[in-house]
C-alpha positions as CSV (number, residue, x, y, z in Angstrom):
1,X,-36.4,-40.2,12.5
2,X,-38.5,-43.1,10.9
3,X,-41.8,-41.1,11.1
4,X,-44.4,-43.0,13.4
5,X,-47.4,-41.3,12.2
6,X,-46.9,-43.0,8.4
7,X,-48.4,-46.5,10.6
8,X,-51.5,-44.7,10.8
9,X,-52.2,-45.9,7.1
10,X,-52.2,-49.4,8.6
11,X,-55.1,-48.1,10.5
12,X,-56.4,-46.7,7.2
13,X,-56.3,-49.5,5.5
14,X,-58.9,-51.7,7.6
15,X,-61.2,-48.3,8.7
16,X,-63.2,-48.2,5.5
17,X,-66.6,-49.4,5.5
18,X,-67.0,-51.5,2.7
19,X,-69.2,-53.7,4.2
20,X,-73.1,-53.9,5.6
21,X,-75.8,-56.0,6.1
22,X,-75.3,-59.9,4.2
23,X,-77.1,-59.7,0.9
24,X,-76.6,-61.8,-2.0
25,X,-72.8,-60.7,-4.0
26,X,-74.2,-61.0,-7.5
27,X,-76.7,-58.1,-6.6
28,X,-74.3,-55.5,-5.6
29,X,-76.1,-52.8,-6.0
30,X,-78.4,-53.6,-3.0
31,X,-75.6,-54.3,-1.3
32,X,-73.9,-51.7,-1.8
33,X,-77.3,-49.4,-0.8
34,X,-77.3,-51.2,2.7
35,X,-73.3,-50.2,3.1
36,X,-74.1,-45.9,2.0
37,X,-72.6,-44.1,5.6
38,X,-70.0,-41.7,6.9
39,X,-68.2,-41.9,9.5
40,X,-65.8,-40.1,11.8
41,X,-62.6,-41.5,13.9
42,X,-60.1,-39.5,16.2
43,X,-56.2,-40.4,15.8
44,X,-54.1,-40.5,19.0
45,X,-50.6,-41.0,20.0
46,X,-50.4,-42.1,23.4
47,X,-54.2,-40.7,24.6
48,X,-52.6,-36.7,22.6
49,X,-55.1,-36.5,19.7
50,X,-53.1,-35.3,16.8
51,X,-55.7,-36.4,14.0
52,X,-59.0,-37.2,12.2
53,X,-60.6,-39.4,9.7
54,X,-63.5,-39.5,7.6
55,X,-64.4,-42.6,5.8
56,X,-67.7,-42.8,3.6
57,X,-69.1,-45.2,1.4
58,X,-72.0,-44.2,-1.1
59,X,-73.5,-44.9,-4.2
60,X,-72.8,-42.8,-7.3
61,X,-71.5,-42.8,-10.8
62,X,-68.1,-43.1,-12.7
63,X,-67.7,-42.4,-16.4
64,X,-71.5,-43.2,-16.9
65,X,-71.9,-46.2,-15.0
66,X,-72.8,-46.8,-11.4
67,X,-70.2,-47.8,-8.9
68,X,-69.6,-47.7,-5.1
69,X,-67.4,-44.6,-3.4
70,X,-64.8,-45.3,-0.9
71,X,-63.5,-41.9,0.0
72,X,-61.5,-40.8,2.8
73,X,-60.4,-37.3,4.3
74,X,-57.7,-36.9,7.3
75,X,-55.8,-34.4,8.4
76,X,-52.5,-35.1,10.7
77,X,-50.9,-32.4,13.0
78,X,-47.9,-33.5,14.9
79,X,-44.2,-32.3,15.5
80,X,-40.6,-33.9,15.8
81,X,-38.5,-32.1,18.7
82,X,-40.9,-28.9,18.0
83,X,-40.9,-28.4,14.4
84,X,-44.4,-29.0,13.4
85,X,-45.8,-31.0,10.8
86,X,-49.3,-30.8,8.9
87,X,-50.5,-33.6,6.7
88,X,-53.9,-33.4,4.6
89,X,-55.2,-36.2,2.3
90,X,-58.4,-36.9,0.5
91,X,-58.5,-40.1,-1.4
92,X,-61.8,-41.7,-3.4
93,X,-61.8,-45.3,-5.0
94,X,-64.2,-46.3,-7.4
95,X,-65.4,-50.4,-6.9
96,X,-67.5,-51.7,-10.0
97,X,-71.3,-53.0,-9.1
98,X,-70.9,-55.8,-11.7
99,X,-68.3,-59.1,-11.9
100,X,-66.3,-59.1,-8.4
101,X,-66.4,-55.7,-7.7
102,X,-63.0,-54.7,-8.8
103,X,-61.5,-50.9,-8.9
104,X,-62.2,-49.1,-11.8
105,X,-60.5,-46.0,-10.8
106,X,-58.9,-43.7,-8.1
107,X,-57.7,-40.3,-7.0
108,X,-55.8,-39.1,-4.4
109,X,-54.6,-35.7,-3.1
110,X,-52.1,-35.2,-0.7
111,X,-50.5,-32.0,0.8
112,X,-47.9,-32.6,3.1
113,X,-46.0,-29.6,5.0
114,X,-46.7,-27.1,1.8
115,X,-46.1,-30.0,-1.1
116,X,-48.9,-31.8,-3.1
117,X,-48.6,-35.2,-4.6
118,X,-51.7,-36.2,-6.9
119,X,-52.1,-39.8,-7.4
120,X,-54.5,-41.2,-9.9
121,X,-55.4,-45.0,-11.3
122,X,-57.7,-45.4,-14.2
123,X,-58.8,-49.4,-15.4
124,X,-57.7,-50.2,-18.5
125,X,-58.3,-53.6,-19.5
126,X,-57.6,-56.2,-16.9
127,X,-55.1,-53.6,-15.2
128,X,-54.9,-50.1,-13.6
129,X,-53.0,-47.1,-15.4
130,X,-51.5,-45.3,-12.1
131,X,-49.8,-42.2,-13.1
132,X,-48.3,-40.0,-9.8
133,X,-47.6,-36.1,-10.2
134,X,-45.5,-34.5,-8.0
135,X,-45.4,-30.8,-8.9
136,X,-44.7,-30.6,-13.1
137,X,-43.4,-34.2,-12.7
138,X,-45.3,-36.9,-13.6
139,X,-44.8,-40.6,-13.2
140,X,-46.7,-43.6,-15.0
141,X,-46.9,-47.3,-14.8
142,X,-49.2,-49.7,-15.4
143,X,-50.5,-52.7,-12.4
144,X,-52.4,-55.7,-12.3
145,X,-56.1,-55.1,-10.8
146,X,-56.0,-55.2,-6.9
147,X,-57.3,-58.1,-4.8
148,X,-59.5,-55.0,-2.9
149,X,-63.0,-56.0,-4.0
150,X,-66.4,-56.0,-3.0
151,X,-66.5,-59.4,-3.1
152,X,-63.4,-59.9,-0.7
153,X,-65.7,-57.0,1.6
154,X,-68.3,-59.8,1.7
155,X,-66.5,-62.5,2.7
156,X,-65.2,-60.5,5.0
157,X,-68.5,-59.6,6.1
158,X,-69.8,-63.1,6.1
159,X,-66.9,-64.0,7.9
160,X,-67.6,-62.0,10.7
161,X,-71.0,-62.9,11.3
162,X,-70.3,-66.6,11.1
163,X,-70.1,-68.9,13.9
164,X,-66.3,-68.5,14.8
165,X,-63.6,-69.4,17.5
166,X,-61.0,-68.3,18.6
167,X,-57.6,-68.3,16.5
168,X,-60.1,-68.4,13.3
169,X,-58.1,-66.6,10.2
170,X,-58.8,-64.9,7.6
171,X,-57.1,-63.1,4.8
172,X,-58.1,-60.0,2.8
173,X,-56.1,-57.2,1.0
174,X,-55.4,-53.8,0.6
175,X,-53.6,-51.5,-1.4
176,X,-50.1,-49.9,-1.5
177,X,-50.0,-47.8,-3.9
178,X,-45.9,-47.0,-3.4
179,X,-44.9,-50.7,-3.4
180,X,-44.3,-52.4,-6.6
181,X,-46.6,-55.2,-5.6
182,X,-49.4,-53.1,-4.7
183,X,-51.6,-55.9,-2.7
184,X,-51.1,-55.6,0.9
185,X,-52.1,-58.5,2.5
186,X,-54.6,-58.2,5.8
187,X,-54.6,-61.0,8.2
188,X,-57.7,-60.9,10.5
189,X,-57.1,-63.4,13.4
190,X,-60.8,-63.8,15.6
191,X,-60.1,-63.3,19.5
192,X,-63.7,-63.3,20.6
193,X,-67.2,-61.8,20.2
194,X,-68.6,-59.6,22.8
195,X,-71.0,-56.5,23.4
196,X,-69.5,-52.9,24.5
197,X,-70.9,-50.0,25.7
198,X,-69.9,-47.5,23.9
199,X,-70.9,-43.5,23.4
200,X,-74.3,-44.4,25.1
201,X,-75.1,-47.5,23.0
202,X,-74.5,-51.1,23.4
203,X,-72.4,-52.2,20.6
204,X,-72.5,-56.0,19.3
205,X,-68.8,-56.1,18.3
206,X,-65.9,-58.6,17.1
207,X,-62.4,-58.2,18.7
208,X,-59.8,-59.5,16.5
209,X,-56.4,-58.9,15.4
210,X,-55.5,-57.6,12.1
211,X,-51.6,-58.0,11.0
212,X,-50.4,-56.0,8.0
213,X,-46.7,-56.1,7.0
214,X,-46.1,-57.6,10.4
215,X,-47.5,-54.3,12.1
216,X,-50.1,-55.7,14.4
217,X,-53.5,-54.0,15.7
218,X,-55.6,-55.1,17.8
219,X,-59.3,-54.1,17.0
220,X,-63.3,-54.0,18.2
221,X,-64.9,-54.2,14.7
222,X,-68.5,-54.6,14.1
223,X,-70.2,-57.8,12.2
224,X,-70.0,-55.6,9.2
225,X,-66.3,-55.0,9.7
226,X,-66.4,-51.4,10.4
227,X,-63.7,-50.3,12.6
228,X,-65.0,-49.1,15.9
229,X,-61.6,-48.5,17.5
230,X,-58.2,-50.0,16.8
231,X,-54.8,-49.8,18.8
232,X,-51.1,-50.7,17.6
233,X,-48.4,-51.2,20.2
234,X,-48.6,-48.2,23.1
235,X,-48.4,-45.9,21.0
236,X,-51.4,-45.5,18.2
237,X,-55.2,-45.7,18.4
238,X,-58.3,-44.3,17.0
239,X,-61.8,-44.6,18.3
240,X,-65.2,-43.7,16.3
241,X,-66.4,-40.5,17.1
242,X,-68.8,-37.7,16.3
243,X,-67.9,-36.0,12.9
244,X,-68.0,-32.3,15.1
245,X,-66.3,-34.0,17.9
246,X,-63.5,-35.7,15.8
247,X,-62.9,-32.8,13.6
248,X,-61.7,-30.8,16.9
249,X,-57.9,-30.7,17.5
250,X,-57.2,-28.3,20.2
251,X,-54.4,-28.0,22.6
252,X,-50.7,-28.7,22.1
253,X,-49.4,-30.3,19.2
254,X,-48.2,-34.2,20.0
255,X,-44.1,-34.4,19.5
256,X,-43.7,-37.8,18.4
257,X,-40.0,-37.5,19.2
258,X,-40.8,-37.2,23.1
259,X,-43.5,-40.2,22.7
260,X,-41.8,-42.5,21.1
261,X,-37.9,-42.2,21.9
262,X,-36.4,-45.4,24.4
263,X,-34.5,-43.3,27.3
264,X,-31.7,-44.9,29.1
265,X,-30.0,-44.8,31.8
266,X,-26.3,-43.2,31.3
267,X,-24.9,-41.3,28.7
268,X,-22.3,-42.7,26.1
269,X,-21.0,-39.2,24.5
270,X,-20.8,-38.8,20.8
271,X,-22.6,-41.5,18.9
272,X,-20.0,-41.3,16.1
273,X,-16.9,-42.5,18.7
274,X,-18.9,-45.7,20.0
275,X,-17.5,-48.7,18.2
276,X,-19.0,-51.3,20.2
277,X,-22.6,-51.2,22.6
278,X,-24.1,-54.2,25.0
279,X,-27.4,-53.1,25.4
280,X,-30.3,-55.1,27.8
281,X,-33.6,-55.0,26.0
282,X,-36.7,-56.1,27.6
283,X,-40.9,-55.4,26.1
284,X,-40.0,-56.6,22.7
285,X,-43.5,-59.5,23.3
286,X,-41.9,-62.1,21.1
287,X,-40.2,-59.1,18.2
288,X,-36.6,-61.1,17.0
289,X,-34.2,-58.4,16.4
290,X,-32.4,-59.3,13.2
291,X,-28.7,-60.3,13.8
292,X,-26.0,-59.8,11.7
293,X,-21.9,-59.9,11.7
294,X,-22.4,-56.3,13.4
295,X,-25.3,-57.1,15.4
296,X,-24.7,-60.0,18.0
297,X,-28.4,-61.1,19.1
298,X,-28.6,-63.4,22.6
299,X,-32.7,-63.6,23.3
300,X,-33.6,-65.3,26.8
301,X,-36.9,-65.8,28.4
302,X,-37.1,-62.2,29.3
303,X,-34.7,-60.1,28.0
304,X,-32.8,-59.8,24.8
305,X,-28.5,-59.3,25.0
306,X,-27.7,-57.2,22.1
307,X,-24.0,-56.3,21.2
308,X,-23.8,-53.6,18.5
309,X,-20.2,-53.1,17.0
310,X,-19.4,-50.3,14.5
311,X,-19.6,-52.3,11.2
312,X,-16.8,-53.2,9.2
313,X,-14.6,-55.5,6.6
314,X,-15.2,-59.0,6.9
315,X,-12.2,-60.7,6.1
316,X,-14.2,-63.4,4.4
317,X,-17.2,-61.5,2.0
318,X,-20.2,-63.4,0.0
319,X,-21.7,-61.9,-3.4
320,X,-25.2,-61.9,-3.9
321,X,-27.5,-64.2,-5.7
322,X,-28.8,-63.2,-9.4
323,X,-32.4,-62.7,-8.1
324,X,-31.3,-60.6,-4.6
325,X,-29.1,-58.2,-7.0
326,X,-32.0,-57.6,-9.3
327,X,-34.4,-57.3,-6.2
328,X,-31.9,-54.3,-4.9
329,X,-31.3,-52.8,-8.1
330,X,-34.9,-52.3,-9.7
331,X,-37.1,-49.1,-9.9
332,X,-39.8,-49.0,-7.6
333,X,-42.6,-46.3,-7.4
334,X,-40.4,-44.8,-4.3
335,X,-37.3,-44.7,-6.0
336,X,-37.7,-44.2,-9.8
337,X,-34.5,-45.0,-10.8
338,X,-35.5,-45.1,-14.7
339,X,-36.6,-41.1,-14.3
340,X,-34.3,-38.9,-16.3
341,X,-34.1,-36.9,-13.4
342,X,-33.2,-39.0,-10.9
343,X,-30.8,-40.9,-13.6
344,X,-29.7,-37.8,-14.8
345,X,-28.1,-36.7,-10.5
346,X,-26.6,-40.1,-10.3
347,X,-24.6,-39.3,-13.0
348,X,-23.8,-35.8,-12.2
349,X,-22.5,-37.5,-8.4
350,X,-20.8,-40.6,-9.2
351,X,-19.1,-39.5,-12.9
352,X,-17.5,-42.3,-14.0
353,X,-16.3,-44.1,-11.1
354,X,-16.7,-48.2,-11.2
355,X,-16.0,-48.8,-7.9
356,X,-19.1,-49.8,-6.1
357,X,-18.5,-48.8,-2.7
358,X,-16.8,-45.3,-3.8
359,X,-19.7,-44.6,-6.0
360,X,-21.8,-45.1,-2.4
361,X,-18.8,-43.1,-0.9
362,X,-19.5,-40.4,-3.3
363,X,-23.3,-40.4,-3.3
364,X,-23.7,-40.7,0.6
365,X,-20.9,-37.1,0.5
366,X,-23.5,-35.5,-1.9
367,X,-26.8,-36.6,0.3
368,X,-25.2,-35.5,3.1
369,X,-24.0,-31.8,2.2
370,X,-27.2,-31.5,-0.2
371,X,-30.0,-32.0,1.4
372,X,-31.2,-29.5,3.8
373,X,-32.0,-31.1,7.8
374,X,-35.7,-30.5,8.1
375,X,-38.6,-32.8,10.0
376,X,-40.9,-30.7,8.1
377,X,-40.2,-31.9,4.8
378,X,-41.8,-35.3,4.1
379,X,-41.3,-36.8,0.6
380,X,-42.1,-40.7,-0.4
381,X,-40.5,-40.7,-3.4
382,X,-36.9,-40.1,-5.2
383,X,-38.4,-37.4,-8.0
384,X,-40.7,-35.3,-4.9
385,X,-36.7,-35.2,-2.4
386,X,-35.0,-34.1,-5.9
387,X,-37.1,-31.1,-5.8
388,X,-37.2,-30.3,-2.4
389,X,-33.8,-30.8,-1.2
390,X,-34.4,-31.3,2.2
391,X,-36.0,-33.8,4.8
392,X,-35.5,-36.3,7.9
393,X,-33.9,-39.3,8.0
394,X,-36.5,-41.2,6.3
395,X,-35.4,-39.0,2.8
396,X,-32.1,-39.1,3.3
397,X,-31.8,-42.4,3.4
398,X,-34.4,-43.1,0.5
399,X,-32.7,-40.4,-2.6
400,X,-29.3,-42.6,-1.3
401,X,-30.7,-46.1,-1.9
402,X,-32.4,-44.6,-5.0
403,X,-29.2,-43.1,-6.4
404,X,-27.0,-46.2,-5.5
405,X,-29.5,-48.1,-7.7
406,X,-29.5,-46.0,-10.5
407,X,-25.5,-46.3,-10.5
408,X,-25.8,-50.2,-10.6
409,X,-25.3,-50.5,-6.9
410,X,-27.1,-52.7,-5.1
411,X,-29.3,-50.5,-2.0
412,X,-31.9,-51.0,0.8
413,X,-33.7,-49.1,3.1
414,X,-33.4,-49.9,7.0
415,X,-35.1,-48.9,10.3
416,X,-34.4,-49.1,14.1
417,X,-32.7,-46.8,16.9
418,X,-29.4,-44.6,17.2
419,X,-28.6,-42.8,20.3
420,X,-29.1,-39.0,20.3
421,X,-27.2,-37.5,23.6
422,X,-29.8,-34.8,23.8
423,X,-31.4,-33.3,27.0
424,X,-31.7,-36.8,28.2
425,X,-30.1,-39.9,27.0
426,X,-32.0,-41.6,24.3
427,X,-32.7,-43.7,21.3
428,X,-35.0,-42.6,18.9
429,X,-36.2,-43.8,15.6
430,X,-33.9,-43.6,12.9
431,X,-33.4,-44.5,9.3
432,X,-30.2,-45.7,7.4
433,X,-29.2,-47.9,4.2
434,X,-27.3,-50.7,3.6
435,X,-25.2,-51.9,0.3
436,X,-23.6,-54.5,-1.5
437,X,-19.6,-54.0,-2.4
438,X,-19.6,-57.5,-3.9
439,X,-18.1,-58.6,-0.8
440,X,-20.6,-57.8,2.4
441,X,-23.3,-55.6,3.4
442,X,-22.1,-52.1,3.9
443,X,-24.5,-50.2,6.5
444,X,-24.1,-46.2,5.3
445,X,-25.7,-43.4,7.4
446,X,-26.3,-40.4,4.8
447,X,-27.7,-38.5,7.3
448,X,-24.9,-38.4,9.4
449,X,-22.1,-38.5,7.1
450,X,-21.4,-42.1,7.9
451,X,-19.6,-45.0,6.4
452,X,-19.7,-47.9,8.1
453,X,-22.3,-46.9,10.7
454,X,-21.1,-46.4,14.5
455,X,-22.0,-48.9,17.5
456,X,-25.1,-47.1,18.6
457,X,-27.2,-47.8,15.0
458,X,-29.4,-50.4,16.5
459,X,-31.3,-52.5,13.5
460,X,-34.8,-53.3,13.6
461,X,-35.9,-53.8,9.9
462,X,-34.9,-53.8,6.4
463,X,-37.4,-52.2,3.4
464,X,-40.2,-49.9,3.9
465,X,-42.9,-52.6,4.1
466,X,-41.6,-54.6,7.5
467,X,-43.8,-52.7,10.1
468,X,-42.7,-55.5,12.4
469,X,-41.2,-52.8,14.6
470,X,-44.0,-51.0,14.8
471,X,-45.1,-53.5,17.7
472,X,-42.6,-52.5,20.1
473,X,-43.0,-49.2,19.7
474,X,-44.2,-48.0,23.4
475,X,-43.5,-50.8,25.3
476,X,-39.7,-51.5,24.1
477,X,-37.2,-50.3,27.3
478,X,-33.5,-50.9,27.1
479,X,-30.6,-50.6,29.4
480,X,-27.1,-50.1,29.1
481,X,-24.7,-52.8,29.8
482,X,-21.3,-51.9,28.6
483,X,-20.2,-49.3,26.1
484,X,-16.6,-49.0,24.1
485,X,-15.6,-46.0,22.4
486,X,-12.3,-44.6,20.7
487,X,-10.7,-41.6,21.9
């Protein structure tokens, strides 16, 4: 399963309090005294809390010299059909009180399900030395300085308390620190200006909408752009809390599986015999489900006819352009494809086989049979799924694109639905991959042992970075119109 509660770094990403009361940028140490807090947030999957944040901002001191500290702390509890999941991160970023305010360092800690990933950035020059260590394995590259500033907080900040209307835009940025371009761009659209009540207090706040990667939230900040409760789709929220209060998690652990999956109406027996799926889909708010030669899109005023076939051989086949080849062949912080270690398996699986699509043949066989099935074993990169040998959908899918690449084949992540004929009839989130023969898009389901995926692999988006599908998540219902399968 693609695994919902990773959109909670979209939240993440606009919950820090970099911002305060308007003071002139070039004095940013009295800025940054009037932005010092702490403050606390619940995380909630459908109204089941299954989290906590806390952000604070403070004054302090980094190799001598006196900067501002962002750090964050959250811990995650949630499960996928009952095996249960813990996630614990603390994070600090270090913003300079001279120039702009750039970063002049990070750390990060993470320990997901038992495993620890330590991720540190240090300024050197006009650019930030990252290095990521994952168990005794270290990875290093070196990034231009983020567009995260202070100076980007206080136009933010100005922004917010200026006379605005409605459909008033405004762009900022955050980091990625897994993508190769690292700036994540943060589109804050102005809906309105209003006063709440809110945990006894009347709250002067700004509702806007803030779009990031296409994943949409729609928040009540206030005029310093502190988040005072954000929602995405049906699905996500967190709301500003007590520290005591948002620190409790009590009850029954949220199974994401249960909140998230689209039931329908009739079964259609084994996924892997479907070859071809007419499916009715209605909540998708204005979402344009990608169509390809497998994936027959018809959108009307209200609903959206979608046939799905089981992919196969076009008889007529395309190659890719020189810059698309590169763009699906190059190392990424994810996949680290120029690692010895991950070089070192790709040639162990594919030997020295030229075909493209038998070298995929052979490295989906080895993903499938190698990696242990486990919801419980989260990974983000190629080196951290080496050494774990096991995982979801989400790592099977990435250690196969990052292989393929490091054989020369041209790989991509994607994400949408696949029917699962559990208890009750249902899609759930799923991830695959995709590659180029030379001739077509190949889809490949390395957790299911798939070639050419069946009729019920319903694509949504391509790459980890398109959270487009994130908005439908909740509200998305689909129906059963006709369904073909072999004997």
């Amino acid at each position: 399963m693609v695994r919902t509660s990773n959109v909670v770094l979209l939240i993440l990403l606009t919950a820090a309090p970099l911002a305060s009361a308007v003071a002139p940028p070039t004095d940013w140490h009295a800025w940054a005294k009037k932005s010092e807090s702490r403050l606390a947030y619940s995380v909630f999957f459908k109204g089941k809390k299954a989290g906590w944040i806390i952000e604070e901002t403070k004054l302090g001191e980094y190799a001598g010299k006196p900067v501002l500290k962002s750090s964050s702390e959250e811990r995650m509890e949630t499960a996928f059909d009952g095996e249960k999941s813990v996630k614990e991160e603390r994070s600090a970023t270090y913003y300079a009180l001279t120039g702009d305010g750039s970063i002049v360092a990070y750390d990060s800690y993470r320990k997901e399900d038992g495993k620890e990933t330590r991720r540190t950035a240090e300024r050197v020059g006009d650019k930030l030395r990252v290095t990521t260590k994952v168990g005794d394995k270290a990875v290093t590259r070196t990034v231009p300085l983020p567009k995260d500033t202070l100076a980007s907080s206080y136009d933010l900040e100005r922004w917010l308390q200026g006379d605005r209307k409605a459909g008033d835009k405004i762009t900022k940025f955050g980091i990625t620190w897994e993508a190769i371009q690292i700036d994540s761009k943060q589109e804050y659209l102005f809906r309105e200006k209003k006063k709440i009540l809110y945990a006894g207090k009347l709250l002067d706040v700004r509702r806007v909408q803030i779009t990031i990667e296409g994943g949409k939230m729609e928040a009540q900040v206030l005029p310093d752009s502190r988040t005072v409760t954000a929602e995405m789709g049906k699905v996500l929220s967190i709301r500003l809390e007590k520290e005591e209060d948002a620190k409790k998690l009590s009850g029954k652990v949220v199974d994401l599986m249960d909140l998230t999956s689209v039931y329908v109406q009739k079964r259609l027996g084994p996924a892997s015999r479907v070859d071809t799926l007419k499916l009715e889909l209605t909540g998708l708010d204005g979402f344009e489900v990608p169509a390809s030669h497998r994936q027959i899109v018809k959108s009307g005023k209200d609903q959206t006819l979608v046939e799905i076939r089981r992919d196969f051989r076009l008889d007529k086949g395309s190659d890719l352009s020189k810059a698309d080849r590169k763009r699906f062949t190059q190392t990424t912080p994810r996949f680290q494809i120029e690692h010895e270690t991950v070089l070192a398996q790709a040639k162990k699986v594919v030997g020295d086989e030229k075909d493209t699509l038998e070298k995929a043949k052979r490295i989906e066989r080895w993903v499938y049979k190698s990696l242990k099935k486990a919801y419980d074993a989260n990974a983000d990169s190629a080196l951290e799924i080496l050494e774990n040998k096991a995982g979801d959908c989400t790592e099977h899918s990435l250690i196969f694109v990052a292989l393929c690449r490091a054989s020369g084949v041209p790989a991509r992540e994607v994400g949408g639905l696949a029917y699962i004929d559990g208890g009750k009839p249902l899609f759930g989130w799923h991830a695959w991959a995709e590659i180029h023969d030379g001739h077509q898009w190949v889809s490949i389901d390395p957790t299911w042992n798939q070639l050419y995926v069946d009729g019920t692999h319903l694509k949504m988006s391509e790459g980890d970075r398109d959270l487009t599908w994130t908005n439908v998540i909740g509200s998305l219902k689909m129906k059963v119109v006709e369904v073909k399968s072999r004997k």
